[in-house]
C-alpha positions in Angstrom: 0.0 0.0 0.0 2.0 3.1 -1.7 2.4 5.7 1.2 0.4 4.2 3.9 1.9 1.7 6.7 0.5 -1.7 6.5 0.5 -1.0 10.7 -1.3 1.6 10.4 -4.2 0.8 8.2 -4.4 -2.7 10.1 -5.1 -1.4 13.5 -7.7 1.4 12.4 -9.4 -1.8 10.7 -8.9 -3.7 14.1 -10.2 -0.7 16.0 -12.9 0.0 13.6 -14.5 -3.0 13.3 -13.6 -5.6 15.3 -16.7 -5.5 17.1 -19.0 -5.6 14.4 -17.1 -8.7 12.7 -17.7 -10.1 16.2 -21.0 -9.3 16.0 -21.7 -11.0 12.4 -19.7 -14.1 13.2 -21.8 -14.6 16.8 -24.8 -13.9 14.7 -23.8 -17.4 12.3 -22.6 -19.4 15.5 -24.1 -18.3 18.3 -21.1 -19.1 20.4 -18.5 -15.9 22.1 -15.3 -18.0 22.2 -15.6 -19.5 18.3 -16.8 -16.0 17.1 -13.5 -14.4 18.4 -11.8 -16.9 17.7 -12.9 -16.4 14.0 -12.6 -13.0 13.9 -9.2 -12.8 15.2 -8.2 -15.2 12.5 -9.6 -13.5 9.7 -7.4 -10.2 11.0 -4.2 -12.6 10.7 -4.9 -13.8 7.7 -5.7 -10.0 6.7 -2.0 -9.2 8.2 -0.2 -11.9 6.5 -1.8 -11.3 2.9 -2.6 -7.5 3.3 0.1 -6.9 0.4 -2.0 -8.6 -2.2 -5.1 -6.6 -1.6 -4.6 -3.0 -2.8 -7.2 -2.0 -4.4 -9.9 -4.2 -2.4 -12.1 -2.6 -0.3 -10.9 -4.6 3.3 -13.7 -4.2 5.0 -15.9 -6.1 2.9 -12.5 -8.5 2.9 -12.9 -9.0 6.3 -16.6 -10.0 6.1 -15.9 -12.3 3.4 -13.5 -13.8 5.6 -15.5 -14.3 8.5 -18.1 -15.5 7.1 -16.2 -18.1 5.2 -14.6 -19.1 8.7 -18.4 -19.7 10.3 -19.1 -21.9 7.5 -16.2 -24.2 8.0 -17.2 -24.0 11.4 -20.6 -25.0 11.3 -19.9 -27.5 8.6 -16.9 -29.2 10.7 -19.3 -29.1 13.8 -21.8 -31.0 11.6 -19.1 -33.6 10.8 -18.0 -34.2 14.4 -22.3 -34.8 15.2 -23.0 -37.2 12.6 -19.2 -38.7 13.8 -20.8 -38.9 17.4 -24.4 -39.6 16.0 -22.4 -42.6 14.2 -20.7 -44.2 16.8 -23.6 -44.1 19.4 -25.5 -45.9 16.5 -23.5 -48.9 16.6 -22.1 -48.8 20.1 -24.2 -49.3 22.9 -21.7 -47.7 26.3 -18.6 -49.0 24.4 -19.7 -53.0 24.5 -20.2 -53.7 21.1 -23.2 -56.1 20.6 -22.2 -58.0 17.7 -25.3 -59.9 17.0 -26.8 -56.2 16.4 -24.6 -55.1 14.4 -24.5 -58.3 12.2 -28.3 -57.1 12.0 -27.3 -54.3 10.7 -24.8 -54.6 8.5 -27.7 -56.9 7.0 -29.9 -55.0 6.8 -27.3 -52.1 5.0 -26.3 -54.5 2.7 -30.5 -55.5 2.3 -30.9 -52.2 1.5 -28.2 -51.8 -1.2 -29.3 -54.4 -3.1 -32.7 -52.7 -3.6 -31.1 -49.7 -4.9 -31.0 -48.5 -8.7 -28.7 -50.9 -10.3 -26.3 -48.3 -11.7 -26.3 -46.8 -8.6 -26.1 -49.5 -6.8 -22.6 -50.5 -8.8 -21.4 -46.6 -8.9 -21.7 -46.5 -4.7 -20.5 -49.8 -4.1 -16.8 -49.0 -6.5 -16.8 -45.9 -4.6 -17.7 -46.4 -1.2 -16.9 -50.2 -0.8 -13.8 -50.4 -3.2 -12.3 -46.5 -2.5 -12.4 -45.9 -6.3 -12.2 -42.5 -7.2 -15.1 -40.5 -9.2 -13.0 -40.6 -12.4 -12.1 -44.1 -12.4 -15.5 -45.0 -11.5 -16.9 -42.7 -14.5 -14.5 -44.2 -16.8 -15.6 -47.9 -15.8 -19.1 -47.3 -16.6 -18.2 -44.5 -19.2 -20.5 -42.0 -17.2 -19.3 -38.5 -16.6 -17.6 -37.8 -12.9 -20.5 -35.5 -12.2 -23.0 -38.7 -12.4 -21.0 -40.6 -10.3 -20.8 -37.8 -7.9 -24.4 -37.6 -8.0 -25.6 -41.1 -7.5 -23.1 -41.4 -4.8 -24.9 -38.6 -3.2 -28.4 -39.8 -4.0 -27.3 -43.5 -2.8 -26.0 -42.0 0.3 -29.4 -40.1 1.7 -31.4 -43.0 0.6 -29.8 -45.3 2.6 -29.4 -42.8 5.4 -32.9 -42.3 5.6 -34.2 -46.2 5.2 -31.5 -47.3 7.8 -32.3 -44.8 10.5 -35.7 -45.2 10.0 -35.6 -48.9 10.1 -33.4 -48.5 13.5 
């Protein structure tokens, strides 16, 4: 930034704004410590990289940042629930009860057969075998998108049959 200090423009930011950045990211998470948390790592990142924005107006910047940040948040806090929501399915108090879950790995696999064929063998390379989407598109000479896709659609149909059924 031609004739200003990088210092100097940071802390009037800092000053200026802090609170309301605070404010926005509180508003997406609803949660004080992650908010600052948030914030405060959107004004390092700011520092680190404030050379490559010169004619961007940092304010907006900064609420682009943040709210980039509370959407990684949420989504990662969404991960580590359906993680938990996961393991309590198929644990019961850390004693696994194999006869149940033989039941349900049955009834998975019951419910895979009954889906679309194609989708059926596109989930089952994918999930089952670790094939990537472009192998698996090249195998069944679909486009990656369509595998993607009945991956996806595979995925919340069985999702919503198994817990359901359980």
């Amino acid at each position: 930034m031609p004739g200003i200090d990088k210092k100097t423009i940071f802390e009037d930011l800092f000053k200026r704004h802090f609170k309301q950045l605070y404010a926005h990211a509180l508003g997406w998470l609803q949660d004080e410590e992650s908010a600052k948390d948030i914030v405060h790592d959107a004004f390092c990142y700011l520092w680190e990289h404030l050379e490559r924005y010169d004619n961007v107006n940092l304010l907006s910047l900064l609420y682009k940042l943040v709210q980039s940040r509370c959407v990684n948040h949420i989504r990662q806090n969404q991960a580590k629930d359906n993680y938990i929501q996961y393991q309590q399915f198929f644990l019961d108090d850390e004693v696994i009860d194999y006869e149940l879950y033989e039941k349900r790995v049955a009834q998975i696999m019951k419910r895979l057969e009954e889906l679309p064929p194609q989708t059926r063998r596109v989930f089952t390379q994918c999930v089952l075998y670790k094939k990537k989407y472009k192998e698996v598109a090249e195998l069944y000479e679909i486009s990656p998108l369509t595998v993607k896709t009945l991956v996806a659609r595979a995925f919340k149909t069985l999702r919503k049959q198994i817990l359901f059924f359980f």
